[in-house]
RODO-2510 file (C-alpha; in nm, 4 decimals, decimal comma):
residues 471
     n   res          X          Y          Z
     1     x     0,7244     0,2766    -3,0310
     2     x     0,4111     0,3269    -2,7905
     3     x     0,4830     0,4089    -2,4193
     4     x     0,1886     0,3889    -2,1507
     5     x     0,2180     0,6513    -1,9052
     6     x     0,0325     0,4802    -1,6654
     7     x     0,1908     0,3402    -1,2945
     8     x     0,0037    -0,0014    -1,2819
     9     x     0,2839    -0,1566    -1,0913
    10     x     0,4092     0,0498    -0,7813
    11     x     0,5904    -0,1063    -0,5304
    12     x     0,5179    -0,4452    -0,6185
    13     x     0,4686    -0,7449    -0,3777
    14     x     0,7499    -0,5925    -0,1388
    15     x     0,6448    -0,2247    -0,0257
    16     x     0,9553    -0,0370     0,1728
    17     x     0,9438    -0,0456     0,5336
    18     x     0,8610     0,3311     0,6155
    19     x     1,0488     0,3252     0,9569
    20     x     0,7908     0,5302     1,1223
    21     x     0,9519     0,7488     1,4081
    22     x     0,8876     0,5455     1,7368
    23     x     0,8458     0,2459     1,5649
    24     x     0,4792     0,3040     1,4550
    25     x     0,2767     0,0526     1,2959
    26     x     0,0815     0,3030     1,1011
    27     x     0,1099     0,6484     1,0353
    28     x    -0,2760     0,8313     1,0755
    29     x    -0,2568     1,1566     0,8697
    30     x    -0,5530     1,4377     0,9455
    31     x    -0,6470     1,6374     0,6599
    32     x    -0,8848     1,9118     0,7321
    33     x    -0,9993     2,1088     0,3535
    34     x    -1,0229     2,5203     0,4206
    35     x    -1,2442     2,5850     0,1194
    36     x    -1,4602     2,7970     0,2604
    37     x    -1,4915     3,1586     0,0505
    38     x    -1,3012     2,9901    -0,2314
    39     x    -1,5771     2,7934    -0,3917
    40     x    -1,7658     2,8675    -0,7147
    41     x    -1,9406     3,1880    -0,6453
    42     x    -2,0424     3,5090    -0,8764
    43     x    -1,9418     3,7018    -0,6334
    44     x    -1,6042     3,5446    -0,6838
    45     x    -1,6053     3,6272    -1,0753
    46     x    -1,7197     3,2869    -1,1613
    47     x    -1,9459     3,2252    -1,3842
    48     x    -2,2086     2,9914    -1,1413
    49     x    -2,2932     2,8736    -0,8114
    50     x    -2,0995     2,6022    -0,6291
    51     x    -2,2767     2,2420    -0,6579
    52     x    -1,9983     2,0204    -0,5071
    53     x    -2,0045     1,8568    -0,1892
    54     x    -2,2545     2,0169     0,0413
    55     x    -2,5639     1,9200     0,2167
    56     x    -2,7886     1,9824    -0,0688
    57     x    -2,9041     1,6325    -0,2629
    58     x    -2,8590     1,7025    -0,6067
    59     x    -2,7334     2,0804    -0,5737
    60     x    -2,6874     2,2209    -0,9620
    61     x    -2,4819     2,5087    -1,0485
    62     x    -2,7390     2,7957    -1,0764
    63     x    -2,5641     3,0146    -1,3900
    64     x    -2,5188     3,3952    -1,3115
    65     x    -2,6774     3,3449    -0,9820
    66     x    -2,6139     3,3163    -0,6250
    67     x    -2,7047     3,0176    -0,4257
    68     x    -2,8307     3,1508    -0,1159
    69     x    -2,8700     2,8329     0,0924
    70     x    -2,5195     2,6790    -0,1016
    71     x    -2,3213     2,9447    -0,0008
    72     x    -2,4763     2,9301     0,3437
    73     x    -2,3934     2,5942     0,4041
    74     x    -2,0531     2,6478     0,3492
    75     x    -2,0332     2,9996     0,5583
    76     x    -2,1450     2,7730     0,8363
    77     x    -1,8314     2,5304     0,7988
    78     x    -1,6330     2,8647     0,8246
    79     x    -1,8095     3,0218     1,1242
    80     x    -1,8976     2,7437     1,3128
    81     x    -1,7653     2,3640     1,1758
    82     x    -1,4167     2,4996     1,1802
    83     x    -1,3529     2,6251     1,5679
    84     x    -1,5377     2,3348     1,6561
    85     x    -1,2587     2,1213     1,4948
    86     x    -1,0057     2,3289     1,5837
    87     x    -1,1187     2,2261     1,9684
    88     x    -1,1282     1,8761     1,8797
    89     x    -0,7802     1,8383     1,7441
    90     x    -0,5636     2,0579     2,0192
    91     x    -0,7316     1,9396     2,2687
    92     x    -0,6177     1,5757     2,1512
    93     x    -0,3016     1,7248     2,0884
    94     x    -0,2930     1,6310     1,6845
    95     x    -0,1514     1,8610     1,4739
    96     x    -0,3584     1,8292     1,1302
    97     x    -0,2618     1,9760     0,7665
    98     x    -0,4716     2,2565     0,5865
    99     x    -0,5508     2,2065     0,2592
   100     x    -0,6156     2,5489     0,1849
   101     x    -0,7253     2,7266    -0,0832
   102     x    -0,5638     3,0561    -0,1283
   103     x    -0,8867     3,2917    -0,1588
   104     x    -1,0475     3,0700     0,1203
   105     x    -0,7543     3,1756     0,3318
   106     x    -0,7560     3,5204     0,2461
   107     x    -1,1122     3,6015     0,3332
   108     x    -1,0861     3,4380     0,6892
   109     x    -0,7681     3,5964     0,8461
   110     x    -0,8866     3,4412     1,2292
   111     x    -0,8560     3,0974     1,1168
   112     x    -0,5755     3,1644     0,9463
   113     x    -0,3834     3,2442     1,2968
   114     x    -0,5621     2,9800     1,4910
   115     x    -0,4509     2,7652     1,2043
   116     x    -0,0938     2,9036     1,2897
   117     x    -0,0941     2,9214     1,6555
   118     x    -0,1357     2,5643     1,6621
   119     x     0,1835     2,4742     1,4635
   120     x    -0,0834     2,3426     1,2015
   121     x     0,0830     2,2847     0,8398
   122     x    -0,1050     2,4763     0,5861
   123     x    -0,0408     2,3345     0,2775
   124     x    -0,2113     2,4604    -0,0636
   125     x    -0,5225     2,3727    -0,2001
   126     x    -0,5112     2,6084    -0,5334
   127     x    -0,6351     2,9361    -0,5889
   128     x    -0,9799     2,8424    -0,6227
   129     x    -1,1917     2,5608    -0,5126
   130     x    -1,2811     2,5450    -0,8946
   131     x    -1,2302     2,2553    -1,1771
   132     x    -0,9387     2,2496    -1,3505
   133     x    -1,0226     1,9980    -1,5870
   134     x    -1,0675     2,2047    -1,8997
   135     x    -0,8122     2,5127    -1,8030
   136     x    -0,5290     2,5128    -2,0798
   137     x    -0,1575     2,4029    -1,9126
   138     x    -0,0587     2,7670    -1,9049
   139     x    -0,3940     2,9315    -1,7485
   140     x    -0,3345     2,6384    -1,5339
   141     x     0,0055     2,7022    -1,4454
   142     x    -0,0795     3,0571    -1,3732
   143     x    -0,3563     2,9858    -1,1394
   144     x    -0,0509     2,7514    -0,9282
   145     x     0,2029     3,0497    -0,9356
   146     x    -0,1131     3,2914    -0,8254
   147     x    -0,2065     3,0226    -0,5651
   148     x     0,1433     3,0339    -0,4404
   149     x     0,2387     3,4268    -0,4288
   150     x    -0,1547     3,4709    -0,2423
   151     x    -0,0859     3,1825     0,0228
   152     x     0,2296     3,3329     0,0807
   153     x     0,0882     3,6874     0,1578
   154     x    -0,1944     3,5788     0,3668
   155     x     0,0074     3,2772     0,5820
   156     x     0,3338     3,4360     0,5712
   157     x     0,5214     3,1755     0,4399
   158     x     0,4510     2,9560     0,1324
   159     x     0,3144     2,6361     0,1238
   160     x     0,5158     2,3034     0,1132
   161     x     0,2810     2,0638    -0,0280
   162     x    -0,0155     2,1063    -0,2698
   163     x    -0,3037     1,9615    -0,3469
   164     x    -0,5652     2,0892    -0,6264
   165     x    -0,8565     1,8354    -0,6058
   166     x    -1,0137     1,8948    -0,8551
   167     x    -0,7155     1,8841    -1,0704
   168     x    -0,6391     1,8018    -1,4932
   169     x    -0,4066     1,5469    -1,6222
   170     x    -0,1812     1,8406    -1,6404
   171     x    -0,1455     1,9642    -1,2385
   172     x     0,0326     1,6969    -1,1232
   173     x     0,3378     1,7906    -1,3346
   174     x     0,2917     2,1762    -1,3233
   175     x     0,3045     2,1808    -0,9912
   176     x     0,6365     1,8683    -0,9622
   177     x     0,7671     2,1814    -1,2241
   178     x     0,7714     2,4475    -0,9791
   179     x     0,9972     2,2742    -0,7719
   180     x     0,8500     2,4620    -0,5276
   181     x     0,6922     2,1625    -0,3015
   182     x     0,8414     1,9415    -0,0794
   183     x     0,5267     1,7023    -0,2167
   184     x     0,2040     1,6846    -0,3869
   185     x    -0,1155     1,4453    -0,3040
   186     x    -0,3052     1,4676    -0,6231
   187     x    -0,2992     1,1125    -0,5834
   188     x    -0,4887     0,8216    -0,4530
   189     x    -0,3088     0,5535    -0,5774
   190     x    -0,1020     0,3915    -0,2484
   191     x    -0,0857     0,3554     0,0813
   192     x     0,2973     0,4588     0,0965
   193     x     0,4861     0,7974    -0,0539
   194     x     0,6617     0,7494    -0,3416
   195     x     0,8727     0,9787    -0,5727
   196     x     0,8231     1,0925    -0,9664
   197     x     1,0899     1,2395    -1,1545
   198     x     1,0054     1,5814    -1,3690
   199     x     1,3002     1,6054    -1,5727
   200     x     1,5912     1,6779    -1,3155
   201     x     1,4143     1,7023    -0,9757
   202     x     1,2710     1,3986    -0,8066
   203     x     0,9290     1,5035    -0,6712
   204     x     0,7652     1,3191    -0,3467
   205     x     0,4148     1,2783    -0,3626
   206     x     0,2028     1,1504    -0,0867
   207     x    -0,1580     1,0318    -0,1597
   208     x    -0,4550     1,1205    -0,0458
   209     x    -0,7770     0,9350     0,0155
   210     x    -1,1580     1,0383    -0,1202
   211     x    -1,2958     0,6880     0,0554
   212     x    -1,1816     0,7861     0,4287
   213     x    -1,3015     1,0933     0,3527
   214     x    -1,6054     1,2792     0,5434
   215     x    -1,6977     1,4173     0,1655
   216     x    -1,8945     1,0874     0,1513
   217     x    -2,1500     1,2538     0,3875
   218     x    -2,2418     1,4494     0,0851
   219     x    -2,2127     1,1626    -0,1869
   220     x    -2,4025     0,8616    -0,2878
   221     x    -2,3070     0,6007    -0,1736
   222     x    -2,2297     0,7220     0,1320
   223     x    -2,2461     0,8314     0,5129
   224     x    -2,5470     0,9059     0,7033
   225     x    -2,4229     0,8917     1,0243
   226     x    -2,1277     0,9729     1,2291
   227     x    -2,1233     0,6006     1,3180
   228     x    -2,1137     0,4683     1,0173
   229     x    -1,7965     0,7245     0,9402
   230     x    -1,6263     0,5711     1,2467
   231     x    -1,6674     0,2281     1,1717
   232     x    -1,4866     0,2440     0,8317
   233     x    -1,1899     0,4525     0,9639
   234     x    -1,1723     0,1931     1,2533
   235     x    -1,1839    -0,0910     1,0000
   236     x    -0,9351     0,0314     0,8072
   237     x    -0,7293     0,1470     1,0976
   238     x    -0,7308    -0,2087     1,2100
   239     x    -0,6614    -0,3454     0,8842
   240     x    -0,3452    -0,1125     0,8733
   241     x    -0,2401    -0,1525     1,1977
   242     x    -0,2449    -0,5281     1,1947
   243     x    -0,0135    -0,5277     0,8739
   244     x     0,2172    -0,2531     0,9999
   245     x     0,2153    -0,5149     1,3634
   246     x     0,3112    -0,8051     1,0462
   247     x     0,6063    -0,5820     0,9431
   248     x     0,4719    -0,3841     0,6824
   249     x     0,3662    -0,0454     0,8403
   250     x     0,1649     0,1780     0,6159
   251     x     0,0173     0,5061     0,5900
   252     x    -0,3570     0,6135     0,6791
   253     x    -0,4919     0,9271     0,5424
   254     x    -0,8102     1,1179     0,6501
   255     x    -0,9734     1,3594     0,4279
   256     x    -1,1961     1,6172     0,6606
   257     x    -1,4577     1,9566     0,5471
   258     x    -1,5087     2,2178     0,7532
   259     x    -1,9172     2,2274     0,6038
   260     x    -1,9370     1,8445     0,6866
   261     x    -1,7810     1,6660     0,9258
   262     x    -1,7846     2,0152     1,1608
   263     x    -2,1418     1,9551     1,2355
   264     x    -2,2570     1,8149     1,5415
   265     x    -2,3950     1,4684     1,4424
   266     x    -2,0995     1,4124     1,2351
   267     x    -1,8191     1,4935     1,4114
   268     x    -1,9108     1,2400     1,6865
   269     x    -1,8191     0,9674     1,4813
   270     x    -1,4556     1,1530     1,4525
   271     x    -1,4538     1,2032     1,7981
   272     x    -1,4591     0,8374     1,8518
   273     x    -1,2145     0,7221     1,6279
   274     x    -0,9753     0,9750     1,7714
   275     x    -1,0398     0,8030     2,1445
   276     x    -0,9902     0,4882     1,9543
   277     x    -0,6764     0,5270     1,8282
   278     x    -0,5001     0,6721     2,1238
   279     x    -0,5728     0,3710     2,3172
   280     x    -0,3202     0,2344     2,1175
   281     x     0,0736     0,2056     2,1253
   282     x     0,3088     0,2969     1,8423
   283     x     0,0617     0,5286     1,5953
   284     x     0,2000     0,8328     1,4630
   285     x    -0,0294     1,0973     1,4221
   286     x     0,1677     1,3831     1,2065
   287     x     0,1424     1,6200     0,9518
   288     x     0,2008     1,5825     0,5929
   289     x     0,4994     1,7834     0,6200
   290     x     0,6046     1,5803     0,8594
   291     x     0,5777     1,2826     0,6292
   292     x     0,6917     1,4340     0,3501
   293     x     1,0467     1,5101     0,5616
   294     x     1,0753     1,1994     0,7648
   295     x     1,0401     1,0178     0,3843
   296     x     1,2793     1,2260     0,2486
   297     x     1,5388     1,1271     0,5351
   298     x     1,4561     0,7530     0,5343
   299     x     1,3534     0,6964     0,1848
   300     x     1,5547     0,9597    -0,1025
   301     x     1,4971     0,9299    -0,4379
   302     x     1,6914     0,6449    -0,6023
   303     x     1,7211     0,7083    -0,9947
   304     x     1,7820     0,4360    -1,2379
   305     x     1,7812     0,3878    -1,6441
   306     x     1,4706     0,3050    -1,6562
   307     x     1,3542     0,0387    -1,9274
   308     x     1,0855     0,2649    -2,0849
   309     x     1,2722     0,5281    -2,1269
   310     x     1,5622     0,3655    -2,3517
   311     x     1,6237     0,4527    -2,7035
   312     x     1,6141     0,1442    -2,9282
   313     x     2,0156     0,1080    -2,9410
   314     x     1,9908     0,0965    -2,5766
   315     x     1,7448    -0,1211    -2,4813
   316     x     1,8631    -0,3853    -2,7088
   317     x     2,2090    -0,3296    -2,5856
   318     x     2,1055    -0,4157    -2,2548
   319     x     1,8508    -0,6768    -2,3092
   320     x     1,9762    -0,8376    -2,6340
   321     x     2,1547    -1,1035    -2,4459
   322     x     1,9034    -1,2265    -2,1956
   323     x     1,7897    -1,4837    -2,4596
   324     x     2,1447    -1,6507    -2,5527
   325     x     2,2462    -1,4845    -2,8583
   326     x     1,8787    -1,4025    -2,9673
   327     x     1,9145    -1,0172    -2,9978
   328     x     1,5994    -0,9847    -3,1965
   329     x     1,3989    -1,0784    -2,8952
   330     x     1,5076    -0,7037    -2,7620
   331     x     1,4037    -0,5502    -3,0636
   332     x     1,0698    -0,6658    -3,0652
   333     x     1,0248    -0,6443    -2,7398
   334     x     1,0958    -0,2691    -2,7545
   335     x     0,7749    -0,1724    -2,9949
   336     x     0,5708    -0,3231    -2,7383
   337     x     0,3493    -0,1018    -2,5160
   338     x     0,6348    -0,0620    -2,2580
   339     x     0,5336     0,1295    -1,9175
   340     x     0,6579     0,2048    -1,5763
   341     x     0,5314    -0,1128    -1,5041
   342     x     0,7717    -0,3060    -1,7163
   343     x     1,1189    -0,1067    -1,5271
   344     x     1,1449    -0,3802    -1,3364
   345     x     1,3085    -0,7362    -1,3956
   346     x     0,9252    -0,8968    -1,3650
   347     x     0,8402    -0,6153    -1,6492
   348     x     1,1170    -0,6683    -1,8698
   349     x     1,0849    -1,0260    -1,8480
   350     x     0,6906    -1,0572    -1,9436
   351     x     0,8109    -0,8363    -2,2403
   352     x     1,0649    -1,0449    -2,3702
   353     x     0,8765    -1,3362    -2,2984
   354     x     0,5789    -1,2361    -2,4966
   355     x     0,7880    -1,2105    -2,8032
   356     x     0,9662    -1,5164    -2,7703
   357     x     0,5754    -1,7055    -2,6865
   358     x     0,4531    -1,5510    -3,0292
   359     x     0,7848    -1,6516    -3,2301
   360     x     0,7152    -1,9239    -3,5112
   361     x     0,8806    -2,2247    -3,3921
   362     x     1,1520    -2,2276    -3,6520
   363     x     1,2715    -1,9172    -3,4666
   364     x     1,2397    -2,0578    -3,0987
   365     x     1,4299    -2,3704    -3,2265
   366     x     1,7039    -2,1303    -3,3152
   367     x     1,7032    -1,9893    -2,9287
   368     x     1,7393    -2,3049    -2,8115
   369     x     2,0056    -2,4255    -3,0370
   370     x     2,2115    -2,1086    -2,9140
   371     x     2,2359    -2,2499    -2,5771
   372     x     2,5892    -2,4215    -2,4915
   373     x     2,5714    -2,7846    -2,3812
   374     x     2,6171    -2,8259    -2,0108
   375     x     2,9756    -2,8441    -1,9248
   376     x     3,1200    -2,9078    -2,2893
   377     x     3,3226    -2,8235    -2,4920
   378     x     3,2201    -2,4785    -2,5204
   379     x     3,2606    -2,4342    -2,1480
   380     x     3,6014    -2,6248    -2,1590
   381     x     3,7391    -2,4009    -2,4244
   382     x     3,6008    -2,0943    -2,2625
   383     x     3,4103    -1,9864    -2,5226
   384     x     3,0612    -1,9287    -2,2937
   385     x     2,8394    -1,6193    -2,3075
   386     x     2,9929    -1,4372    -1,9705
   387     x     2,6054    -1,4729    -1,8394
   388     x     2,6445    -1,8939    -1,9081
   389     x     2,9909    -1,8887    -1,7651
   390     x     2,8534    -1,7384    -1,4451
   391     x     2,5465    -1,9778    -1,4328
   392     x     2,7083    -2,2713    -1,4954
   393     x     3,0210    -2,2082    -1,2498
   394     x     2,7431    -2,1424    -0,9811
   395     x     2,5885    -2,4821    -1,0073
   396     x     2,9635    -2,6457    -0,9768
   397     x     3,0018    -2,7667    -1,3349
   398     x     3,3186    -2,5978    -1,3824
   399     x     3,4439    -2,8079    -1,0946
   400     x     3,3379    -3,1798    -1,2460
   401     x     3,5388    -3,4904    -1,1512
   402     x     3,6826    -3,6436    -1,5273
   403     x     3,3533    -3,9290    -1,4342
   404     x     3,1268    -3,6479    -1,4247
   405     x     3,2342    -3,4738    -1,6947
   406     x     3,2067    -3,7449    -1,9346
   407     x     2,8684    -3,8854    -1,7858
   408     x     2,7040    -3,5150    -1,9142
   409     x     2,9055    -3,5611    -2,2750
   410     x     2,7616    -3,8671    -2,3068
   411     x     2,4304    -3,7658    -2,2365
   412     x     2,4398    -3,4382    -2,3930
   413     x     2,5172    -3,6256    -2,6895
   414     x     2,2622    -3,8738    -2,6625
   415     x     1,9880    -3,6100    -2,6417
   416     x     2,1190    -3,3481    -2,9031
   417     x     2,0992    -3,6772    -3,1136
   418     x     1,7243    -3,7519    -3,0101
   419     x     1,6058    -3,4255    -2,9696
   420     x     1,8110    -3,1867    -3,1792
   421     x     1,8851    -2,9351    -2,9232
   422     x     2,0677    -2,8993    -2,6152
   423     x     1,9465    -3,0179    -2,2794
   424     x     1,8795    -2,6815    -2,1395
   425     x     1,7920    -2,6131    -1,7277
   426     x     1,8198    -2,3282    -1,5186
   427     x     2,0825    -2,4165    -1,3243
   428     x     2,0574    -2,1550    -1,0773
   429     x     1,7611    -2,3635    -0,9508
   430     x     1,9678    -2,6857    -0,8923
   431     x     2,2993    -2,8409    -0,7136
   432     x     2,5615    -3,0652    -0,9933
   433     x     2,3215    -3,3722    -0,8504
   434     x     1,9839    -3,2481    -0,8923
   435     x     2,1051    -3,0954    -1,2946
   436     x     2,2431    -3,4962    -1,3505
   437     x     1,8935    -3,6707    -1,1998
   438     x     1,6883    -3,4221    -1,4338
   439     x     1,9124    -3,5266    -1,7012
   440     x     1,8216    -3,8817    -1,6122
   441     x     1,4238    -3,7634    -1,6271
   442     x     1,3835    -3,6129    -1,9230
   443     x     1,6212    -3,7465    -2,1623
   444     x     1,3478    -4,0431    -2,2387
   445     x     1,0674    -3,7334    -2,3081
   446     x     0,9032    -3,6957    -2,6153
   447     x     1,0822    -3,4259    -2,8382
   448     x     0,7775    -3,2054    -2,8012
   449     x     0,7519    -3,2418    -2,4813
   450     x     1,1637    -3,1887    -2,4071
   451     x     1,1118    -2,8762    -2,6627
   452     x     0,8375    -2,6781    -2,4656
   453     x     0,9921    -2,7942    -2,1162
   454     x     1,3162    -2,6655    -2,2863
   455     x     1,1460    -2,3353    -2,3625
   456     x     1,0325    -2,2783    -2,0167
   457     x     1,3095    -2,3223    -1,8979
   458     x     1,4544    -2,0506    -2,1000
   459     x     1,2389    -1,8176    -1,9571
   460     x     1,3565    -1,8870    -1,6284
   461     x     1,7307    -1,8415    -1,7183
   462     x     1,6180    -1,5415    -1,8420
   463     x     1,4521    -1,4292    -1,5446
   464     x     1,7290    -1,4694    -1,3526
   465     x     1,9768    -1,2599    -1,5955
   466     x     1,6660    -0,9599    -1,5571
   467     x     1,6917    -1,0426    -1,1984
   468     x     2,0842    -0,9578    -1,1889
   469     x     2,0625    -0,5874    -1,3566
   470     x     1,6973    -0,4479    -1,2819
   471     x     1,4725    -0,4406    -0,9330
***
């Protein structure tokens, strides 16, 4: 059995309706990163310089050194990009999230309470605005319980979400583990919340966004001017706010630096998208905590058994029957690369269908001979599948008239005879007429032709069974 870990699938085609307070059409989510006096530093017991997202081009760590003009650049987001946000956003009366990192936090105490005074949410940002990458999952999960304990002395309170950055494939669960967060965002991967299960506790997670994100100042390709950063958050904006106008509101996060955006040429750019989106009606402008509660109200965890996570007995317990009594389609189906992509009915089916497509034809013959003719003498003796029973009551051909019933004997018999299987349809696409005129149609078909219409057609019945027992 191989499993793939991997969430290719979502929410599918029909996202959730997020029911926005007020009715919003789209949610706009302010992120402002406090890394400032956290970064890679010697002086910090690191082992190099900081090279990450500054105005340098092509800054390199400088080993067992400090970078005089690196760590300049960021003091300046500190001393001067930070108050000059902190203006912008109360006086526009947005109250942003703090990513902050813990030893960022601790060495500026006056940000800290004008972080505070203005109801700001200060989430965490780790202990150190280092790479996790290559820490081990217990140095790791030290550095998240140090993060939390140091957060909690300097802000007074711990944080409620987290979000490491530069994270390993390991944070994401160490964190959900704590079950200290109401969510994480070490994500990028929707537009919408969602929630992940770590063993017993259902964890939220909220992503985040590195494309409307000021850090592209300091990447190529990227920003050059605070125009050009206003004109992508207004496109997407627009986008958004057009589909949330459609019925399908969404979520727009904005990732923000102190050491970038905070300067003067940038921040115009910001200025103007915040003008532009107040001229609108019905946008929410919140925290993440606030997000991360109104989800939690609107939206709670809903658990299921999920297909990738049965045992063998299981799965083919559930899915045996899906193909009329064809219970080795399950079982092959089950050493397939099975994901969270396939715990849906569209997942399960593709599965199933896969092994049935790559069957010899000897052994799709045999599904097909397992169906019951249309109302006969199965059906009269009431010796259908309980799934066939169903299917077949719901197109009416439990209810036939004695001419009906022995129009479809006679021509069940006529093309068994010709074709040496039953006339199989999904009946849950058809009325008792529109079954007989098909009947009519394809009778006179080549038997190749009737068998791979007949196998198609299998795969729809099947479909709809998946459809009754999985989302």
């Amino acid at each position: 059995m191989t499993r793939y870990p991997r969430d290719l699938r979502g929410y599918g085609p029909t996202p959730p309706n997020p029911q926005w307070p007020g009715d919003a059409k789209v949610a706009v989510q302010f992120v402002l990163n406090y890394e400032e006096g956290g970064e890679n530093c010697v002086l910090h017991g690191d082992a190099a310089s900081e090279a990450f997202l500054s105005d340098i081009p092509g800054a390199a760590q400088w080993p067992d050194q400090r970078h005089w003009n690196m760590e300049s650049i960021y003091e300046y987001g500190a001393r001067a990009g930070f108050w000059r946000l902190h203006r912008l956003f109360t006086t526009a009366n947005i109250p942003i999230t703090i990513y902050g990192v813990a030893t960022a936090l601790a060495r500026s105490p006056e940000q800290v309470a004008a972080m505070k005074s203005a109801n700001w949410e200060i989430a965490s940002h780790g202990l150190k605005w280092v790479e996790h990458k290559d820490m081990p999952a217990e140095e790791e999960r030290a550095a998240i319980a140090d993060a939390i304990r140091l957060h909690t002395e300097v802000v007074g309170e711990p944080p409620r979400g987290w979000y490491t950055g530069r994270c390993s494939e390991n944070t994401v669960r160490l964190v959900g583990e704590t079950g200290a967060f109401d969510y994480i965002s070490d994500t990028y991967d929707d537009d919408l919340p969602y929630w992940l299960e770590f063993g017993d506790r259902d964890q939220l997670i909220i992503p985040y966004t590195l494309e409307a994100n000021d850090m592209r100042f300091a990447t190529a390709p990227g920003y050059t001017t605070g125009e050009q950063f206003f004109q992508y958050l207004k496109d997407a904006f627009d986008v958004l706010y057009a589909e949330g106008d459609a019925g399908a509101p969404k979520m727009m996060s904005i990732g923000l630096h102190c050491r970038l955006i905070g300067r003067p040429g940038k921040i115009a750019g910001l200025k103007r998208f915040i003008d532009y989106i107040q001229s609108f009606d019905h946008v929410w402008t919140p925290r993440r905590l606030d997000i991360a509660q109104h989800w939690a109200a609107t939206h709670p965890p809903k658990r299921f058994e999920r297909p990738s996570r049965m045992n063998r007995d299981t799965f083919v317990a559930t899915y045996g029957g899906i193909f009329e009594h064809s219970p080795w389609i399950a079982e092959r189906a089950f050493d397939l690369e099975l994901g969270p992509a396939h715990d849906s009915a569209t997942g399960v089916h593709n599965a199933l269908c896969r092994m049935f497509r790559s069957a010899s034809t000897n052994e799709r013959m045999g599904v097909l001979t397992a169906h019951p003719d249309l109302a006969g003498k199965l059906a009269s003796a009431g010796r259908l599948t309980a799934e066939s029973t169903s299917e077949q009551s719901g197109a009416g051909l439990d209810m036939l008239t004695d001419e009906e019933r022995d129009t479809f004997t006679r021509l069940n018999t006529a093309y068994v005879e010709k074709h040496g299987f039953p006339f199989i349809i999904a009946v849950r696409d058809h009325d008792k007429s529109s079954i007989m005129a098909a009947f009519h149609r394809r009778i006179d078909n080549a038997s190749d032709v009737e068998f791979a219409e007949a196998c198609k057609q299998v795969e729809r019945i099947a479909e709809f069974r998946l459809m009754d027992l999985l989302p």
